[in-house]
C-alpha positions as CSV (number, residue, x, y, z in Angstrom):
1,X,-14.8,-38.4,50.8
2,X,-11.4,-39.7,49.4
3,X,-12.8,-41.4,46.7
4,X,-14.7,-38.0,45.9
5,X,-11.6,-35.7,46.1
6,X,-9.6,-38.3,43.9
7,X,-12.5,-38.7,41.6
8,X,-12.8,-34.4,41.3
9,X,-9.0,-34.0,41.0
10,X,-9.0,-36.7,37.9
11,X,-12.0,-34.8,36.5
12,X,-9.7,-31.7,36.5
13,X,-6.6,-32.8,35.7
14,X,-8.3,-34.4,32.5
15,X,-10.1,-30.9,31.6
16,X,-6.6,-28.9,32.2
17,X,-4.8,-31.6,29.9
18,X,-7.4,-31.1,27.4
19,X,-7.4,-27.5,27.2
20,X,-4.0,-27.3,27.1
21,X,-2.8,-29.9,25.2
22,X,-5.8,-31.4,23.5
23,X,-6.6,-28.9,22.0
24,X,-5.2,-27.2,18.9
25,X,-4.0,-23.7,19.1
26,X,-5.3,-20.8,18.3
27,X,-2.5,-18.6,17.5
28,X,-1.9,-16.5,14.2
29,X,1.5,-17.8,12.3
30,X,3.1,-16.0,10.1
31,X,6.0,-17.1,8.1
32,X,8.4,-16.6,4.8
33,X,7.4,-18.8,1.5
34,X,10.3,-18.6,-1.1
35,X,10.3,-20.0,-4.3
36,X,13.2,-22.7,-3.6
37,X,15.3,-23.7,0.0
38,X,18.5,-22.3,-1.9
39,X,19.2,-18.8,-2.8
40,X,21.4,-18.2,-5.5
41,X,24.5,-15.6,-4.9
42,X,24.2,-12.6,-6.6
43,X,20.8,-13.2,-7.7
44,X,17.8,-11.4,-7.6
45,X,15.7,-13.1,-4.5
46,X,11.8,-13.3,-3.6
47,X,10.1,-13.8,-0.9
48,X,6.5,-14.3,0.3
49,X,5.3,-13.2,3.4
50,X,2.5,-15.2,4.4
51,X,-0.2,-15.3,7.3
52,X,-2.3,-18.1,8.6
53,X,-5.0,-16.4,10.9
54,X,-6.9,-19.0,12.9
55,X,-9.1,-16.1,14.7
56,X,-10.6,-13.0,12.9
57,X,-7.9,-10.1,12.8
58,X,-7.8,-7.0,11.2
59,X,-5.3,-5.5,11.8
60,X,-1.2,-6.1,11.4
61,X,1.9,-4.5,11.9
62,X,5.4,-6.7,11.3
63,X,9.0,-6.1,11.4
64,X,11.3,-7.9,9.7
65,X,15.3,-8.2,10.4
66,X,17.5,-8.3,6.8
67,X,20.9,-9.2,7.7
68,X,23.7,-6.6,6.5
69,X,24.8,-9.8,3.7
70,X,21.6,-9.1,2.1
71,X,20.4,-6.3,-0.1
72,X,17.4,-5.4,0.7
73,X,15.9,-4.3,-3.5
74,X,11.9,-4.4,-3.2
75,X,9.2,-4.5,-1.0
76,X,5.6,-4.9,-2.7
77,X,2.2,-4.8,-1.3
78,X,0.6,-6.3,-4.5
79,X,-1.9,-9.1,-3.9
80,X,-2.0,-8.7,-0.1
81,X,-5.2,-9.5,2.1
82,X,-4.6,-5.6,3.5
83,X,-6.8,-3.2,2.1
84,X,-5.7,-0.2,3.9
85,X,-1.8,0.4,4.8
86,X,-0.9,2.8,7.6
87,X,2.5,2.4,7.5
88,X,3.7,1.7,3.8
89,X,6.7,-1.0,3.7
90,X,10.2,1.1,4.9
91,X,13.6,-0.3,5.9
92,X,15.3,1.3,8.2
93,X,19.5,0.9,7.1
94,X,20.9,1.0,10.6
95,X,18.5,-1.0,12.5
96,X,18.4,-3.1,9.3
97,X,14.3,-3.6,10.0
98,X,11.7,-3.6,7.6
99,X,8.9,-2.2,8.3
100,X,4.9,-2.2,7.6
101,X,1.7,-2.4,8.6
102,X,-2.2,-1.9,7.4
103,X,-5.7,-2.4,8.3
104,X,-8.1,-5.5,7.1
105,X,-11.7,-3.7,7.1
106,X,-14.2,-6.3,7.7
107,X,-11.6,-8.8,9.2
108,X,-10.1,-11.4,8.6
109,X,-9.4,-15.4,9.2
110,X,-7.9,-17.7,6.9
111,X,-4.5,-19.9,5.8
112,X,-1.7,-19.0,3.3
113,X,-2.7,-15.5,2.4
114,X,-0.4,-13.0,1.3
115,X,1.3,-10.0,2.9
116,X,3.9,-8.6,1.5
117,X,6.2,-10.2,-1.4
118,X,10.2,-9.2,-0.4
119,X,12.6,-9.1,-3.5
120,X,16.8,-9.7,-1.9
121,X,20.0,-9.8,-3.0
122,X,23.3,-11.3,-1.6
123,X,26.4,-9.7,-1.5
124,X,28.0,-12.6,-3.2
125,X,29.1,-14.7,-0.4
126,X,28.3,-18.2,-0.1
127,X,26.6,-19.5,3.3
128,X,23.4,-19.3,5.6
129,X,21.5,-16.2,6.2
130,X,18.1,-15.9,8.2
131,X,15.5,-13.6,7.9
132,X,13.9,-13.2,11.5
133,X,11.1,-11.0,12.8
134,X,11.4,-8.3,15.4
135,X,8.6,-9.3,18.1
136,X,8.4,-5.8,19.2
137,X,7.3,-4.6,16.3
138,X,5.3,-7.4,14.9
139,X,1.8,-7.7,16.4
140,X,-1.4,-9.1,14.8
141,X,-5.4,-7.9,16.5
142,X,-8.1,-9.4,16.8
143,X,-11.4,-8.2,14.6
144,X,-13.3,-6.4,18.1
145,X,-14.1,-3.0,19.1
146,X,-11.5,-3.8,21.8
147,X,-8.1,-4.1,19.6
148,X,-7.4,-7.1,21.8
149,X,-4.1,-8.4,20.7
150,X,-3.6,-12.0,19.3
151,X,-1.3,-14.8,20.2
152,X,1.1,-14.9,17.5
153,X,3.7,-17.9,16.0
154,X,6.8,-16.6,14.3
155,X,9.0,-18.6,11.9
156,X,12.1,-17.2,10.9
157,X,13.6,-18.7,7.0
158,X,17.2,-19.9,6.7
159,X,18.1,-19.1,3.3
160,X,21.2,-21.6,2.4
161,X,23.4,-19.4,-0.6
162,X,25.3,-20.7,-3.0
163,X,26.9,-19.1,-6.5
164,X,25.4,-20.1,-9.7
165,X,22.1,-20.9,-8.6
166,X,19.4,-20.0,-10.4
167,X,16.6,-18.4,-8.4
168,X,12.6,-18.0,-9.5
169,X,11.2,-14.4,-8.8
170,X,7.4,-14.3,-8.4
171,X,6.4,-11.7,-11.4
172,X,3.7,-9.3,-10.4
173,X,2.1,-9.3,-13.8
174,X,0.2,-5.7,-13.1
175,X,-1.8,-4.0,-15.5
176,X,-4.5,-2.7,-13.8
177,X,-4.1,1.0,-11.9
178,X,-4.2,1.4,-8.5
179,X,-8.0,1.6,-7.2
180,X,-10.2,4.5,-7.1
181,X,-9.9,7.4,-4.1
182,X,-11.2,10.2,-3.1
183,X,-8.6,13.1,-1.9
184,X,-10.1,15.7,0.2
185,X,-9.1,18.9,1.2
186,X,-8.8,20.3,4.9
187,X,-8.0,23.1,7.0
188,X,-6.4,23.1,10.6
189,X,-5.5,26.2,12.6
190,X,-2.7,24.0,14.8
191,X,-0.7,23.0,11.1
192,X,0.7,24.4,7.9
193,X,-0.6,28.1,9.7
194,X,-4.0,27.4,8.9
195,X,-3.1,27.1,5.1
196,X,-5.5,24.7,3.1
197,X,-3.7,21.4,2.4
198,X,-4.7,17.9,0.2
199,X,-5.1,14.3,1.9
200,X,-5.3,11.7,-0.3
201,X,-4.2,8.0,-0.5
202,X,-5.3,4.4,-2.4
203,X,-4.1,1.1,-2.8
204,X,-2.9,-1.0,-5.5
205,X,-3.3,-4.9,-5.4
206,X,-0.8,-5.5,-8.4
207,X,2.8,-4.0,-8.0
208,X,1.8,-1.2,-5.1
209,X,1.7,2.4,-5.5
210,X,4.8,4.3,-6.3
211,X,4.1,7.9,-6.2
212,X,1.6,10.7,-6.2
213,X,1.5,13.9,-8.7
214,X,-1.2,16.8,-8.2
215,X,-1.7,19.4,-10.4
216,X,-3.9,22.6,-9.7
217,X,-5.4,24.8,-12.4
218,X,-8.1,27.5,-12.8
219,X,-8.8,26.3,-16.3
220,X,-11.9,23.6,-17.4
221,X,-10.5,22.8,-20.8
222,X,-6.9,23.5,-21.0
223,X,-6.2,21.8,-18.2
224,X,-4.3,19.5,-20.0
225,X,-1.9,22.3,-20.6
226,X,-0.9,22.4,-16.9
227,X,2.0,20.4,-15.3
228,X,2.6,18.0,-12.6
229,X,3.8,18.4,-9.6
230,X,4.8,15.1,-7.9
231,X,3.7,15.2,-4.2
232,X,2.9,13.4,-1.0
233,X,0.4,13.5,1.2
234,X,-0.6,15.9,3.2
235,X,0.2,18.1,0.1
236,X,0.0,22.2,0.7
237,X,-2.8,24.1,-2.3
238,X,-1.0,27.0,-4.2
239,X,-4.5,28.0,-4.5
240,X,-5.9,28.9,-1.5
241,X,-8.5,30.6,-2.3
242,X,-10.2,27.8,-4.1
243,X,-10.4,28.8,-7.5
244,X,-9.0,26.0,-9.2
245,X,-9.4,22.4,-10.3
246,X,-7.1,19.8,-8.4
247,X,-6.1,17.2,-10.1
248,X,-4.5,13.7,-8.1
249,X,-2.6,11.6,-10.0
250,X,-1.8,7.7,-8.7
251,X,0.7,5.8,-10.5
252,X,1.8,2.5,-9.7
253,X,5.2,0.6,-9.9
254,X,4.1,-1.0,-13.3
255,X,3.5,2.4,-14.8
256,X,-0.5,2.5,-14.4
257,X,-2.5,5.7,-13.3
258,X,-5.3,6.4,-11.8
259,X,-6.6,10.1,-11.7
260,X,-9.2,11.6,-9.8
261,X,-10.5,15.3,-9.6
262,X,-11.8,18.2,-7.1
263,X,-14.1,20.6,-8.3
264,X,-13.5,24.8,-7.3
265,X,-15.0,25.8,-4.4
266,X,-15.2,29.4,-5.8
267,X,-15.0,28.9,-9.3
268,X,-13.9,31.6,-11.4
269,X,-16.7,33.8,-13.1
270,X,-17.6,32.7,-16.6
271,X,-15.5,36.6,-17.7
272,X,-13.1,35.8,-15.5
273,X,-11.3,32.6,-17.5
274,X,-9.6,34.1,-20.4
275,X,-10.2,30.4,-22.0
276,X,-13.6,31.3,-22.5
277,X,-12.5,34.0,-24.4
278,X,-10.2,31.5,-26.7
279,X,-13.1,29.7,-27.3
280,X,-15.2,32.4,-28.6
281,X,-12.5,33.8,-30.7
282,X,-12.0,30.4,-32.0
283,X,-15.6,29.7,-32.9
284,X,-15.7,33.0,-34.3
285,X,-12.9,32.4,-36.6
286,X,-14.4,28.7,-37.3
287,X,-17.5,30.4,-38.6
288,X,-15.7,33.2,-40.5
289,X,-13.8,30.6,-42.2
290,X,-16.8,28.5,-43.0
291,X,-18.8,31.4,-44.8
292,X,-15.7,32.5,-46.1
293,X,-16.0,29.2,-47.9
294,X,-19.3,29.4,-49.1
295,X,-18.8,32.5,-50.8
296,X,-16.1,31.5,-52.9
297,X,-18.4,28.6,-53.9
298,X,-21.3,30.9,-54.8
299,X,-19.1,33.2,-57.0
């Protein structure tokens, strides 16, 4: 019976050691990727956040402590592996934590994939600075029903500064606009006092979106007439009763837009749009002029 017990203790002692240590882990990393180990002073700074995900996540949420020697200037989106932020990318001054997170439809699992690119500045002083992430507020999910939470590795950068050093920024060369979307409109008894309001949002892989404009207008063609307002979403309609076309406007840090367009509910009646009227005093005076023409010609 000895020999047994010894034999059944070795045979679990070997499977513990090879769970545990054997085997390689399983935990999501994520970590800072800068251009060069040295930060120049006084220099414009970037810095790549970057995710390895041994198991299939889709979902992220991160916090990131700047320390009050750096200047926080940027925070882009461009190029990420998220498809849908919740949270877009916010520093908080006091705290000094920068903020974000987003949604991976589909999940998930990979190495070296990008998050979130981080452009810095230094006051000017020379020395070390870290970069660190708050563990409250970073967490990374696993891609089930469940929302089960994954183990996570966290790896702070030490950014060593010294004046006169030349730093390379990643360029976010970004010429497409940000990707199509589809605002809708909605109505809620509990907010805005019942008051028809605009949702809308959308993505853009290049430089990230930088603002929203919305423009409302009962006219089809002169539209182009009418101005802009910029907005945010949720976004109250002037309109409320439905009578006009609403325009969304998306337009990215680079300077590309992307527009999309609701239809009238209750359009106005064709006598109803004094630009129907324009046109048909225009036409009128296009055909005027026309046989006007002709009969000179024939005298």
């Amino acid at each position: 019976m000895t020999k047994i017990f010894k034999f059944k203790t070795i045979i679990l002692l070997s499977v513990f050691y090879f769970l545990f240590f054997v085997l390689p882990t399983q935990a999501a990393r994520l970590y800072f990727e800068p251009q060069e180990a040295i930060m120049g002073a006084e220099k414009d700074f970037s810095v790549g956040l970057r995710i390895d995900a041994k198991n299939q996540i889709n979902a992220i949420s991160v916090g990131i402590f700047i320390p009050p020697e750096i200047t926080l200037i940027d925070a882009v989106i461009g190029n990420s592996i998220i498809n849908f932020l919740v949270e877009k990318p916010s520093f908080d001054e006091s705290s000094r934590i920068l903020t974000f997170s987003g949604i991976i439809p589909g999940g998930f699992q990979g190495e070296k994939e990008p998050l979130l690119t981080i452009k810095i500045k230094t006051v000017g002083q020379e020395g070390k600075e870290i970069l660190t992430f708050n563990k409250e507020k970073t967490k990374i999910y696993l891609h089930t029903p469940e929302g089960v939470e994954d183990s996570l590795e966290l790896e702070s950068l030490t950014l060593p500064i010294i004046k006169g050093r030349e730093n390379i920024i990643i360029k976010n060369d970004d010429n497409d606009p940000p990707e199509n979307f589809k605002p809708e409109i909605s109505r809620d008894p509990n907010i805005f006092e019942n008051r028809r309001f605009l949702v809308f949002a959308t993505q853009d892989k290049g430089s990230g979106v930088e603002y929203y404009k919305v423009k409302e207008t009962r006219q089809k063609f002169f539209s182009i007439f009418s101005k802009w307002t910029s907005a945010e979403s949720p976004y109250i309609l002037r309109d409320q009763k439905m009578r006009s076309y609403v325009f969304v406007k998306a337009i990215d840090k680079a300077g590309n837009e992307r527009i999309t367009k609701i239809l009238p509910e209750n359009p106005l009646q064709w006598y109803e749009n004094y630009e129907n009227y324009i046109i048909i005093v225009m036409i009128c005076a296009i055909i005027w002029a026309i046989g006007k023409f002709y009969g000179k010609n024939k005298k």
